[in-house]
C-alpha positions in Angstrom: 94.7 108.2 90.2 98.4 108.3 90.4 100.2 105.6 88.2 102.1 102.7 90.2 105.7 104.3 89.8 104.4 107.6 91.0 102.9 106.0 94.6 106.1 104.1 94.6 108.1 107.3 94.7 105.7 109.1 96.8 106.2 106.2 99.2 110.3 106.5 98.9 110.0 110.2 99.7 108.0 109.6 102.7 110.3 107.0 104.1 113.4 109.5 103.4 111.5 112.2 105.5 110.9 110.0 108.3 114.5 108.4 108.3 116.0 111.6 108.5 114.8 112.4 111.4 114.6 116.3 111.0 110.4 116.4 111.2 108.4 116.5 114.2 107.0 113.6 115.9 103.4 114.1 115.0 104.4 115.1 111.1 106.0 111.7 111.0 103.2 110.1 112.3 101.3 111.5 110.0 103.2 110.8 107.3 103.9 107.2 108.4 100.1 106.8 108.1 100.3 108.2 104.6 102.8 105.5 103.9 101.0 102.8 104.8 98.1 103.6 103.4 100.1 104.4 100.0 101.9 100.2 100.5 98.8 98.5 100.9 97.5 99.8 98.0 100.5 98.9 96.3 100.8 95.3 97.8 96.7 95.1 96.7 97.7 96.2 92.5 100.5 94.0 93.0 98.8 91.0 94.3 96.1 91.3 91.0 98.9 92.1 88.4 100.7 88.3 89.7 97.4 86.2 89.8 97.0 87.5 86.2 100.1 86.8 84.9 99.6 83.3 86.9 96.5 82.9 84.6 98.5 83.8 81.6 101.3 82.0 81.8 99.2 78.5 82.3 96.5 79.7 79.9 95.2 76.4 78.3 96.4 75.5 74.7 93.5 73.9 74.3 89.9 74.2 75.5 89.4 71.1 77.5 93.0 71.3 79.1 93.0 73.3 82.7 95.7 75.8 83.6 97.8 74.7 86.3 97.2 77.0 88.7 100.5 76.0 91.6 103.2 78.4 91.6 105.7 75.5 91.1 103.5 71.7 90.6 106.8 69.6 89.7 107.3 70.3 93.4 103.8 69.2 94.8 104.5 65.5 94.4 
């Protein structure tokens, strides 16, 4: 499997391509699909790498205490 940065780039390419305008309709299509496919998978890793550092960052110092798990809870009351 490709690392992160690599899809990322793949996924710049592909939108350069398309942008420019020079490729046939069905290529883009094509490739438009590719791209998609290529930013959900991205949006999917990203999603898992924040709710882990979300756990990290309000890991317990203690083991009876419970992480707070709200993006911001100073704002929640």
């Amino acid at each position: 499997m490709k690392s992160f940065e690599e899809r990322l780039t793949h996924l710049e390419e592909i939108s350069e391509t398309i942008t420019e305008g020079k490729i046939p309709l069905e290529e883009a299509v094509s490739l438009f699909e590719e791209g998609i496919k290529i930013s959900k998978g991205l949006e999917k890793e990203l999603s898992k790498i924040e709710r882990k550092i979300e756990i990290l960052i309000n890991n317990p110092e203690q083991p009876d205490d419970k992480p707070e798990l709200e993006l911001f809870p100073e704002l929640t009351d």
